[in-house]
N, C-alpha and C positions, 0 to 999 in steps of 0.2 A: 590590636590583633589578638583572636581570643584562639586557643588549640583547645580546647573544648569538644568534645562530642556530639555530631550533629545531631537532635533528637532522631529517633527510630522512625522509623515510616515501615506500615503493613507490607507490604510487597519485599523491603528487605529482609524485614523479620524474618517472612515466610521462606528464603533462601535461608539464611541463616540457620533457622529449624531445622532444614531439610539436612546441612551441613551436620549438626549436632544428630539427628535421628537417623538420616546414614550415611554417613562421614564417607566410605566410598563409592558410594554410587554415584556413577558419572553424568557428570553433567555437560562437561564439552567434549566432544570425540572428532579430534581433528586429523583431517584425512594425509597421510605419508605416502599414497599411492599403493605400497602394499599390507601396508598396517596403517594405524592410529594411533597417535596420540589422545591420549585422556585425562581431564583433568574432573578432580573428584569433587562433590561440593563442599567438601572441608578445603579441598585446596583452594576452590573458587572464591571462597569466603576468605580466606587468609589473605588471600594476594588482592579482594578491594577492599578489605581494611587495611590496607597495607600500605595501600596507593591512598585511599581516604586520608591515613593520616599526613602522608606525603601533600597530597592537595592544601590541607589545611595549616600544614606547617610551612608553605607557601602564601598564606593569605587567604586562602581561600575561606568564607563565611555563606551562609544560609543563604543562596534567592542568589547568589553571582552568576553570572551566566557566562559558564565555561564552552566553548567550541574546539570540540573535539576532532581531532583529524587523525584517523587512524586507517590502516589497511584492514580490508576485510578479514574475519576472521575474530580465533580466541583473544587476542590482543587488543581489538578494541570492543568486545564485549566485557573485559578486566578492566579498561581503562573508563568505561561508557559507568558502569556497577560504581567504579571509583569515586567516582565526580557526586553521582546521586547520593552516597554514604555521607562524603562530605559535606552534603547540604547543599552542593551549589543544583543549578539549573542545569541541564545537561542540552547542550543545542551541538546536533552533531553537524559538521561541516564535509559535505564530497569532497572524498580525498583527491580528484584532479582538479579542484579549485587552487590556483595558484595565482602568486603574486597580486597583480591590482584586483583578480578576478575574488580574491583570500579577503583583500581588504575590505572591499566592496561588501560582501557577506558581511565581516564583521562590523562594518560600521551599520548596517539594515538590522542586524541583531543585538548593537550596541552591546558588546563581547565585555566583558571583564577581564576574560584569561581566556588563554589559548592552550589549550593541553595538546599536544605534536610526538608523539614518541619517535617518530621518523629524525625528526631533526633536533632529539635531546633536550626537548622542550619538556620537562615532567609537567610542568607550569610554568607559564610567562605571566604577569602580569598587563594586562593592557590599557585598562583605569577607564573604561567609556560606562558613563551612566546618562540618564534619562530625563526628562521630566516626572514621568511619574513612577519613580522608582519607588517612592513609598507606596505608590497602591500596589503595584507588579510582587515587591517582598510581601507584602499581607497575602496574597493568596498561594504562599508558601507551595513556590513554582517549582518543576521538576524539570520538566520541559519543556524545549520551544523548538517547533519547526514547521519548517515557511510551505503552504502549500504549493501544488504543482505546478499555477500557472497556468492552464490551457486555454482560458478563456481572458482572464483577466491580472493585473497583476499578482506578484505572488504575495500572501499576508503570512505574516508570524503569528499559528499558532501556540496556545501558551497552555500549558496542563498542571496541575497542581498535583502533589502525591496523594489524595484523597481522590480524587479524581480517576486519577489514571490505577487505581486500587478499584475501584467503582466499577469501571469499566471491564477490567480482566476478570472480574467473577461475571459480571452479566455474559461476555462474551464466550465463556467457558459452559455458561450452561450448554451452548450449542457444539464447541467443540470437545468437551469432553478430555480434557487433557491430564495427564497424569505421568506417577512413576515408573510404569511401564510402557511409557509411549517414547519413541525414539523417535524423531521430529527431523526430515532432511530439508535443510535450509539452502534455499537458490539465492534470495531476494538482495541485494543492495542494503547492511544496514545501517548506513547514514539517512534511506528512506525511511527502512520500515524497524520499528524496534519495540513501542509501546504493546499493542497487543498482537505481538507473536514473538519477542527473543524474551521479553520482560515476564511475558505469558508463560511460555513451556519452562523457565525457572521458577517462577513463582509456584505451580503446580508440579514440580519435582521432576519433570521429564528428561531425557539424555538430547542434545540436541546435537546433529552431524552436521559437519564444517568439511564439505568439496576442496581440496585445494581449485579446480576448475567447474566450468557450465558444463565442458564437453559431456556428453553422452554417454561414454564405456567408465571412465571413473567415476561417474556419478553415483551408474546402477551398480558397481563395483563395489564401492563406498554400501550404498543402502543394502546390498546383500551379504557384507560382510559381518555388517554391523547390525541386520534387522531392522530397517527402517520400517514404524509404521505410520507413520506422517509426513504427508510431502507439502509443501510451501513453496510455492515458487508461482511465476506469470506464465500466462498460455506461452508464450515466448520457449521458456526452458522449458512446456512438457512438450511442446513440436517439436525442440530438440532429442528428447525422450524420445518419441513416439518416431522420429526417424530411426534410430538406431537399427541394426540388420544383424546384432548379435543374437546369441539363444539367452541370454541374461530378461533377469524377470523383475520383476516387481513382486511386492505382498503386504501393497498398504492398505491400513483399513479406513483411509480418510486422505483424499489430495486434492487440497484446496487450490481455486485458482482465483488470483487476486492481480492489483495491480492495473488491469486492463481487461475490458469486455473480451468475452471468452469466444470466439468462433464458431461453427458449427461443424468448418473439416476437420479442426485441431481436437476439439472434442472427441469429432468419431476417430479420429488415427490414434489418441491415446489409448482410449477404451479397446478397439479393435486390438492394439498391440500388445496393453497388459489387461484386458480385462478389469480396468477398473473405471469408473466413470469418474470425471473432473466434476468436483463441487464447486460453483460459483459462491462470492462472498463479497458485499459490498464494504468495503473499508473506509473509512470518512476520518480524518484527519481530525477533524472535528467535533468526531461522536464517536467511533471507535467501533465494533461490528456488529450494527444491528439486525444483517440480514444473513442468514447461509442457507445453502441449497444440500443440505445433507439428505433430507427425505426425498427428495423429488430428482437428484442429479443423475438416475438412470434414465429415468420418462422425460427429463425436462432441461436439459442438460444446459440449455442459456438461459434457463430461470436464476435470479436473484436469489429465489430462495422463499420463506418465511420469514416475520419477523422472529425474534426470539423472544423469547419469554419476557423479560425487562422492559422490551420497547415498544412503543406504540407508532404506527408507521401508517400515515394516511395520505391519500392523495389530494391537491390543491388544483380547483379550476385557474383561470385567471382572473377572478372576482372575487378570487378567495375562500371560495366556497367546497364542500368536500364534493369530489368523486365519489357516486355512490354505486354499488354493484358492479359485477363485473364488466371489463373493458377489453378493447384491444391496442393494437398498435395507432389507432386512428382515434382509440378515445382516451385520452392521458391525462394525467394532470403530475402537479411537483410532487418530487418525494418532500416532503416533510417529515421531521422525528424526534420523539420527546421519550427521555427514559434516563439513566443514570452514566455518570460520567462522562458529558456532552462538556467541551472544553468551557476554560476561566474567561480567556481573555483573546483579543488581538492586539501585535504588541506595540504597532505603528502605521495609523496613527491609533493612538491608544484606546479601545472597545472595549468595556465589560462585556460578557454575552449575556448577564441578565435581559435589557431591554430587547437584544437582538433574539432571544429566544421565545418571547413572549407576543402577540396568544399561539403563534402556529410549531413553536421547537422551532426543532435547527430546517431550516428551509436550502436542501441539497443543492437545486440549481436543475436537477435529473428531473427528466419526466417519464413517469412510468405508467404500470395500467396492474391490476390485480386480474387473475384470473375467477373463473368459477369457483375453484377450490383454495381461493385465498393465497395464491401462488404470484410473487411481486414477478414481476419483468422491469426489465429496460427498455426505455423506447429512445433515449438520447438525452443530449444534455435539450436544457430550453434556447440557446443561443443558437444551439445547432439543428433547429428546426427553420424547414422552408417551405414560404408559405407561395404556391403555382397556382394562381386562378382558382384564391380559396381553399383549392386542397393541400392540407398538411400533412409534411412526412417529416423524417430526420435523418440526417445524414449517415447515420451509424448503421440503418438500414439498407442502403445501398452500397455504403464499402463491404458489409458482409458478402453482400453475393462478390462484386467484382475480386474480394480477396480472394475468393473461389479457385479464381481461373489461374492454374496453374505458370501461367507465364509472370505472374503478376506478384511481386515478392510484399508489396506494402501499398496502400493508396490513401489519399484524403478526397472528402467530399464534399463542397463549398457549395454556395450560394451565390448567385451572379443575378446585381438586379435588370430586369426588365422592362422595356416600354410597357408593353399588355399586359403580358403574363405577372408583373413584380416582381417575383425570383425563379433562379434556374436553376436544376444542380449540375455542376462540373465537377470531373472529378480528375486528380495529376496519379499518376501512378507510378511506383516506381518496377522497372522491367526488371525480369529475375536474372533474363540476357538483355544489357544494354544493346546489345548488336543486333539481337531480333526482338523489339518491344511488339508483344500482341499485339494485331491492327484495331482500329476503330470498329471495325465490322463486326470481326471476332467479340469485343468487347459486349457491343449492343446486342449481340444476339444472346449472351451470357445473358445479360441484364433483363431483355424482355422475357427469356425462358423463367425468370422468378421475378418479376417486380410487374404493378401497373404498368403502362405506355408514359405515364406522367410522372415517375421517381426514376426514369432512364434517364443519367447526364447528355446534357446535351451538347457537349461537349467534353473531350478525354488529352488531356498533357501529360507526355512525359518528360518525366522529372528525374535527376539523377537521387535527389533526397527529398525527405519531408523535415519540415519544420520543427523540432520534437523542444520540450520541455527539458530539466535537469534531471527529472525521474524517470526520461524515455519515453513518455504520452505523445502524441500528436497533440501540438501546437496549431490552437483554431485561432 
């Protein structure tokens, strides 16, 4: 067992620097309700060297894949920083994973160590390796985490610190992040942590920590403190955008990620703070090739452009490119090839070289470029259906019925057919269980904006939908 210094990796350098060139500028600003706590990047740097060496005077060595279980917030953005200095792998684990549900995880991510500060665990030791442990240490891993699930099982992505160093400058060309950007953080970061907690420190920015989603502390928080970057799922800016205070906004950039962006949630944020919502496609697996920074006033459920780094085409099913512009009826796969596209899958065990080669990383989405070079979404490919020839996707028509104000959530399936071959149906969940919008109501929503041939044809309610670990609808 070596206490040894884990070699340096760019990304922490770059904190570190930040620490050394200005020692108090904050970097975490965690919310008290009526003040903030702040913590400065000299402090931030102190306390994950601090904890690095702690990990490593525990056993901890280069490529260990530590699972992190931390409460949201500066404590596990210190404890997450920690793990990476020390060299090990950082796989964060949802803090309400408990007991078999705890072990289950770690035996899928064959854990090493458990880092716990909740339950005085600085480090546990838990000893599970691999078969191919020796290849997984050679691409000198940083992180691993299991994608969402919606379609298919979940897999362990794997990111090496070159890698995921790769990816946050390509990403930054699009968002622009820096020391004077004050960054309000909504998102889950046992999901999301690579390119956007890893991001706004590496690039020197203050990042603000809610104690809650609710709505009055939020904007409380951002106007105390000068938020000029919001991160969060259309989810928390509906929350936003209901609020009925005189409290305001004054971002110059509010990304919406996580989940396809709506078209009411859209207009109620913009209408309420005058700011439009930037879509931005996040890939677990690539990291953000697309934003909607130019186009999120005029185009508001665009994708976006590709960014500068990547090259982003579309895929018939023959394999062949989508050429000139499309619509929602002419689509093909995203496909994307450009810099810091993940190492590995960790089980069962995948290089991504051969997976990447001739087409890059092949998304699963299908989409359609506009005129002016403008990506959209048209649905996942699983989740297209195909009616007497004509194809749509289902992501299309829970947009309208999400519409209708009785209607708090919906999914929209595929139901095979004698004739026809599929149908769409859709379950909804009612905003009043006690008066769910009728059938009638429904269809009339549906034909006022869709074909006669993407109306379900039939409507369930449901008390809940299906959802993933990261909150997605479960297809």
């Amino acid at each position: 067992m070596s206490s040894a210094p884990a070699p340096a990796t760019a990304v922490l350098d770059a904190v570190r620097e930040h620490g050394r060139v200005r020692p108090e500028h904050p970097a975490l600003c965690v919310d008290r309700g009526d003040s903030s706590d702040r913590i400065s990047y000299a402090q931030l740097v102190r306390r994950f060297e601090s904890g690095a060496a702690r990990l490593r005077a525990a056993g901890v060595r280069r490529g260990d894949r530590c699972g992190l279980v931390a409460a949201q917030g500066a404590g596990f953005i210190e404890e997450a920083l920690s793990i990476l200095a020390a060299g090990g792998c950082l796989v964060p684990v949802p803090e309400d994973a408990a007991g078999a549900a705890r072990e289950r995880f770690a035996d899928q991510a064959h854990l090493q160590y458990w880092v716990i500060p909740a339950e005085g665990l600085a480090c546990r030791r838990r000893g599970d390796s691999f078969e191919q442990e020796e290849a997984f240490r050679a691409l000198d891993p940083a992180y691993l985490r299991f994608t969402s699930g919606t379609t298919s099982e979940r897999k362990g992505v794997v990111l090496s610190h070159g890698r995921i160093a790769e990816r946050l400058a390509a990403a930054n060309e699009g968002l622009t992040i820096g020391p004077d950007d004050r960054v309000l953080w909504l998102l889950p970061m046992a999901h999301h942590f690579v390119v956007s907690i890893l991001l706004y420190l590496r690039f020197g920015a203050t990042i603000l920590l809610p104690e809650t989603a609710l709505a009055r502390p939020v904007l409380a928080l951002a106007e105390r403190e000068g938020a000029t970057v919001g991160y969060a799922s259309p989810f928390h800016y509906q929350l936003l955008a209901k609020d009925g205070s005189s409290r305001g906004l004054s971002l110059r950039l509010a990304v919406s990620t996580a989940e396809g962006l709506r078209s009411d949630v859209a207009a109620r944020f913009r209408e309420r703070f005058g700011i439009p919502l930037c879509q931005a496609l996040g890939i677990i697996e690539v990291g953000l090739p697309v934003l909607n920074t130019a186009g999120a006033a005029g185009k508001p459920l665009a994708l976006g452009r590709p960014l500068p780094a990547y090259d982003v085409w579309l895929r018939d099913d023959a394999g062949r490119p989508v050429r000139g512009a499309g619509s929602p009826e002419r689509t093909g796969e995203i496909c994307i090839r450009g810099p810091g596209l993940f190492d590995a899958y960790l089980s069962p065990w995948t290089p991504s070289a051969p997976l990447l080669e001739p087409d890059g990383f092949r998304t699963g989405d299908q989409g359609w470029f506009d005129a002016e070079g403008v990506l959209f979404l048209a649905g996942r490919r699983a989740n297209r259906i195909s009616m007497a020839g004509m194809k749509f996707f289902c992501e299309e028509v829970e947009d309208v019925i999400a519409r209708h104000p009785g209607v708090r959530a919906c999914r929209v399936l595929a139901r095979e057919h004698p004739r026809l071959g599929e149908i769409p149906v859709a379950e909804i969940v009612p905003d009043d269980p006690g008066h769910p919008p009728s059938r009638a109501e429904l269809i009339a929503a549906c034909r006022a904006a869709l074909p006669v041939y993407k109306v379900p044809r039939e409507f369930r309610v449901v008390a809940e939908l299906a959802r993933t670990v990261t909150g997605k609808i479960r297809r």
